[in-house]
N, C-alpha and C positions, 0 to 999 in steps of 0.2 A: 637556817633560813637564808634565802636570795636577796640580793638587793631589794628586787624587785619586791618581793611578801614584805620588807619591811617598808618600804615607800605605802605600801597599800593598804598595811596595815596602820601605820601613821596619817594615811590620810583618813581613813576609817575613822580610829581617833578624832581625830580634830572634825569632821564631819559631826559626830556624835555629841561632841563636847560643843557645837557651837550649835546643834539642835537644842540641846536643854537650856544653852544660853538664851537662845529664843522662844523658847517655852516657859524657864520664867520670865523673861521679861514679860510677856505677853498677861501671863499671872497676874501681874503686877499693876499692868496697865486694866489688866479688870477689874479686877478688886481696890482699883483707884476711881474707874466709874460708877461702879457700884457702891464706894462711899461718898460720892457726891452726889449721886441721885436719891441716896436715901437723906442725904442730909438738904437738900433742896427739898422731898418731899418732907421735912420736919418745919423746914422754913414755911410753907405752906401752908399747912395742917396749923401752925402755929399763926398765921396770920386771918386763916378761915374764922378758926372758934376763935379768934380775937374781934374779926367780923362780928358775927353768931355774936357775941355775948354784948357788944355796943347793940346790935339789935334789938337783941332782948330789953335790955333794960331800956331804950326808947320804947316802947310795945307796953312795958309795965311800968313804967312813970305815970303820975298821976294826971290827968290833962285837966285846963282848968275851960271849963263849958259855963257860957254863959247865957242865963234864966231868960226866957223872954216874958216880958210882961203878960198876965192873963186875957186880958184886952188888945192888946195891939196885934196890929199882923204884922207879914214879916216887912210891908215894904215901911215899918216904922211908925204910920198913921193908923187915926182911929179909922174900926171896918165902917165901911157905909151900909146902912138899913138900906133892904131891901122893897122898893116900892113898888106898888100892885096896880 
């Protein structure tokens, strides 16, 4: 081999070896977003049905309604009879 085949072959090399360098890295960096996005959408998901179920049970609580008298209207007074 020439000087030269070996310079080009060593650059080759080192070309190669700093693509896969960059290939994992990049790896790395996705499968970093991708655990954060799934664990942001857990944070979610867990804050939703934590919504959802405070709702629910305001929804199903018992409300307490109060009776109006048989006689009274609503503005509180006895009705006035109607005169003809």
């Amino acid at each position: 081999m020439t000087l030269k085949a070996v310079k080009q072959s060593s650059m080759a090399a080192a070309s190669k070896a700093e693509r896969e360098r960059d290939m994992a890295q990049a790896m790395r960096d996705y499968e970093d977003e991708q655990c954060a996005r799934l664990a942001n959408m857990a944070r979610l998901r867990a804050l939703r049905l934590e919504k959802e179920r405070a709702e629910s049970k305001a929804t199903s609580a018992p409300r307490s309604v109060k009776k109006k008298k048989a006689g009274m209207a609503s503005g509180g007074s006895a009705p006035l009879e109607h005169r003809t």
